[in-house]
N, C-alpha and C positions, 0 to 999 in steps of 0.2 A: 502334740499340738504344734504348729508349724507356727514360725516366728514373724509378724509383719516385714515387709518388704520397707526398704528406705522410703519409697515412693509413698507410703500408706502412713507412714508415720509423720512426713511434711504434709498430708491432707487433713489426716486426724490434729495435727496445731494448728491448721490455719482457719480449720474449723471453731476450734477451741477461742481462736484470739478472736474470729469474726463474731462469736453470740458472747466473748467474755462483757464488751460494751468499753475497755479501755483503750480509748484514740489510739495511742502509739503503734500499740499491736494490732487495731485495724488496720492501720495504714499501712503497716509493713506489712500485712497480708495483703492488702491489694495492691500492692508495687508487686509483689509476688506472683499475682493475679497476670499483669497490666507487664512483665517480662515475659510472662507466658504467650499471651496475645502478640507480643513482638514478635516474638521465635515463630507462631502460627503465620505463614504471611496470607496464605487464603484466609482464615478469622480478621487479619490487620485488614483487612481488602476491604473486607467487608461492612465493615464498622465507619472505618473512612468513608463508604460510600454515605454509608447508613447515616452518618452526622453530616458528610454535605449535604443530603437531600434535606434534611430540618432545617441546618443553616439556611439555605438559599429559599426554601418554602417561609421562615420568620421573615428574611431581608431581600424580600423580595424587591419591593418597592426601591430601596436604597441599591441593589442590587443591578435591577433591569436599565439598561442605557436608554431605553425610551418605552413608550407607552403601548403595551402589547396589541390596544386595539387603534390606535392611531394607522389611518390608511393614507397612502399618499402613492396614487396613480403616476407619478412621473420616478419614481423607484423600486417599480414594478421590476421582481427578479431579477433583482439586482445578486452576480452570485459572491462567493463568500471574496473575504478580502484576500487571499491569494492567487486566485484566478483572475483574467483580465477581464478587467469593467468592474472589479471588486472594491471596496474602500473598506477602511477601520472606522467608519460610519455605521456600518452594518458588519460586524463580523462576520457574522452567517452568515449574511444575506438579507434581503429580503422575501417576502412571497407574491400570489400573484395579485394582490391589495398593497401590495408596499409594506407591509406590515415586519416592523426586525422579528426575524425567528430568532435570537437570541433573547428578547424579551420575553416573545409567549414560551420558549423551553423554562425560560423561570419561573414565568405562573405556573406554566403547566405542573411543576413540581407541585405548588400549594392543594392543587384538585388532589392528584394522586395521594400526595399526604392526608389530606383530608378523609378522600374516601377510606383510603386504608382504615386509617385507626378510629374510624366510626363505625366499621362494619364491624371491626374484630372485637371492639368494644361491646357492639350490642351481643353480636353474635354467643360470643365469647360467653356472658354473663349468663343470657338466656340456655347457651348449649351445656354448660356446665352445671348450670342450677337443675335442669332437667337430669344432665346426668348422674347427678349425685342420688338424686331424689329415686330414680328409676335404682339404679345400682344398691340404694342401702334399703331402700321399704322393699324390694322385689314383688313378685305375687304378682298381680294381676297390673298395680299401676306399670312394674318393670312390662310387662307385656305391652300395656297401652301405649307407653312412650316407647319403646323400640320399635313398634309396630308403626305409629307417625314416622320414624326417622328412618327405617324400612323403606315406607311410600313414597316416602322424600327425595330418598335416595334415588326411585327407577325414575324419578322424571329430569330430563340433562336439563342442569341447574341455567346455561346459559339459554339455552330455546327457552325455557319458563321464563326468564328475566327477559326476554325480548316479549312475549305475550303478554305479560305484566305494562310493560314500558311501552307497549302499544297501543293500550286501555288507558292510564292514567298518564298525564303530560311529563315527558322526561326532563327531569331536573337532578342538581345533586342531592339534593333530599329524597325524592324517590329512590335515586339508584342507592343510596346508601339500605333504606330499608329495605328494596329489594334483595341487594348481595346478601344482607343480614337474617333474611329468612331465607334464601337457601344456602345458606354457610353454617349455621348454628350444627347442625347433624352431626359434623365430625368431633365439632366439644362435649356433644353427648356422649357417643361413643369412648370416646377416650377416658372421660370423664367416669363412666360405667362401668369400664374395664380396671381402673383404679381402685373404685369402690371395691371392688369384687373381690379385688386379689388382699384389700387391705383388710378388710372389716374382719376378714379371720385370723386376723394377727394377734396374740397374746395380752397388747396393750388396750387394746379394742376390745377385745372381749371382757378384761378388768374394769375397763371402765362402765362399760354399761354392768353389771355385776353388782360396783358400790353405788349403784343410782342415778348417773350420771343422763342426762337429757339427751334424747337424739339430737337437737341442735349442736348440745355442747358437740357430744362425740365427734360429727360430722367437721365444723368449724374446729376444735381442738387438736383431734388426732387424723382425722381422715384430709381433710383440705392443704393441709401444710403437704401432705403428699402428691397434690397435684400441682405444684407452684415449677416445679423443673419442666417437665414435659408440657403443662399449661403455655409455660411461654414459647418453649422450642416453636410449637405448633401455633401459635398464638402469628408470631413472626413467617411461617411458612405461609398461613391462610394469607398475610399481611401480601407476602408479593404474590399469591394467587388472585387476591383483590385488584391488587395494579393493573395485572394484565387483561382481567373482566371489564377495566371502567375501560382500560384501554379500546377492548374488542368491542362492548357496547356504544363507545364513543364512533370507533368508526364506521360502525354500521348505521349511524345515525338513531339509536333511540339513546343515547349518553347526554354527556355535558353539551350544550347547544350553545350557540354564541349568543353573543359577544362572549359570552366564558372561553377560557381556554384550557383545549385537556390534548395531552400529546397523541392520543389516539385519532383525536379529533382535526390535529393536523395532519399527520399520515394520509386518514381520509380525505383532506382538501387537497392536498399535494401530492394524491395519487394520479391526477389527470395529468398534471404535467411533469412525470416521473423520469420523461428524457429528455426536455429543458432544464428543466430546474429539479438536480438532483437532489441537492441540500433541502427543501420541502420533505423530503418523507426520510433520508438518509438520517438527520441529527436527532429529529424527536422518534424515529425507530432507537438509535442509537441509546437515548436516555431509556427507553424502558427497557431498554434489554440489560443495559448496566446498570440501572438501579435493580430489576429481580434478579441478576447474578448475583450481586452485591447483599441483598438481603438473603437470600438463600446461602450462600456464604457463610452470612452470621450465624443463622441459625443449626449449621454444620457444628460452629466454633461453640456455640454454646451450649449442645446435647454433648458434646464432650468434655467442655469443660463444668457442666454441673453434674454428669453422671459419673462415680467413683468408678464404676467398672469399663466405663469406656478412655478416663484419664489413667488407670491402671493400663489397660491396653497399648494406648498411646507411651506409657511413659517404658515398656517392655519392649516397644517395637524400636524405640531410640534406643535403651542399651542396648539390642540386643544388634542394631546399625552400627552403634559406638565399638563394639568389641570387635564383630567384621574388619571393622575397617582397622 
């Protein structure tokens, strides 16, 4: 029998100290945790991004130098404060309303936050809850509910949310249920494939044995199993959402003003793309760095909650360290 590797032996304690429940040795596993994340600088990247965008979507208000939908025709495209005609008045600039683009890029974070974590939430609960259900009863319900997520699957989820958003008036509560019904499918799926591989595990099987209730079994042994890859994905769908309210906004069935959504600037400041380049340049600029940024994270966190892929990681550094 082969001997654990050092690397496995610092996971196995920091395991131990994180369910022991004594502070000291929480902490010092997660300073453990939190040098690791250092050394990651794509994980550090991402994270940073991922806490500025909460920051700035809570402080918003204290945040914004002026009032996003305040319009003022005499500082019409005004551009940023480094080019001539520019002031520290307007950073950015203004657009073609007067309106600071540095104000609406802060709201804009609040939509994008918003939608995000309402879609993943609903979705999330609804796709997982199916999943489980399809994956441990199998028979016929597995058939029925793969079969909806099947049919779900052939229709392109953004055409159907523009057909939807055509019919009933677009708002952020519309667009959150709509991303929410067609996003749930992939938590099924993952969710199912879980079930499957776990339910024939030894501990699973004893349990149901001495009497144990499908509920328990499910919520006891089976659901603690999907809490790593739940979130990896959880955070992926996250900036998959971004970029839908994004596209939805600028197609015009999205967020509608007076709100402000950064897709929905792009779209107004698409007209005047070679006057006023900062219109569509800074709020493209935030959603592209906010889904790097979250996508990032979720890189850092499928390796840092999966042993066999921090095992990987931690072989491919000795194995750079002795190299060199």
């Amino acid at each position: 029998m082969s001997l654990p590797s050092p690397h496995e032996v610092e996971e196995a304690q920091r395991e131990e100290v994180l369910t022991s429940g004594r502070p000291y040795e929480v902490l010092r596993a997660l300073r453990g945790s939190l040098r690791e994340l250092v050394r990651d600088k794509a994980g550090l990247f991402g994270v940073l991004v991922v806490l500025a965008l909460v920051f700035v979507a809570i402080f918003a208000p204290w945040l914004a130098p002026h009032d996003p939908s305040r319009q003022s025709l005499s500082d019409r495209l005004v551009p940023p404060f480094w080019e001539s005609g520019g002031s520290f008045t307007h950073v950015l600039g203004t657009d073609n309303l007067g309106r600071d683009v540095l104000s609406r890029i802060i709201y804009g974070a609040r939509v994008s936050l918003l939608v995000g974590l309402s879609v993943v939430l609903l979705a999330g609960v609804e796709g997982t809850t199916l999943g489980l259900i399809s994956g441990y009863r199998g028979g016929r319900v597995d058939a029925w509910i793969m079969g909806a997520v099947d049919t779900q699957v052939a229709f392109p989820g953004l055409l159907l949310a523009l057909v939807i958003l055509s019919v009933v008036s677009p708002s952020a509560t519309s667009i959150i249920i709509v991303l929410a019904l067609n996003g749930w499918m992939v938590y099924a799926r993952m969710a199912r494939g879980v079930v499957l591989s776990v339910k024939e595990m030894p501990y699973v099987e004893a349990a149901e044995i001495v009497g144990c209730r499908p509920r328990r079994v499910v919520a006891r042994h089976i659901l603690p199993n999907l809490a790593s890859p739940l979130l990896t994905l959880a955070i992926l769908e996250f900036a998959r959402i971004v970029l839908a309210e994004a596209a939805l906004s600028f197609l015009g069935r999205g967020i509608q003003p007076p709100q402000v959504s950064w897709g929905l600037m792009v779209a107004e400041g698409r007209a005047y793309i070679f006057r006023a380049w900062w219109l569509v340049t800074f709020p493209g600029a935030a959603i592209a760095i906010t889904v790097l940024g979250i996508n990032l994270l979720a890189s850092w966190l499928r390796v840092a909650a999966d042993p066999q892929e921090r095992e990987k990681r931690f072989a491919a550094t000795a194995r750079t360290g002795s190299v060199a």
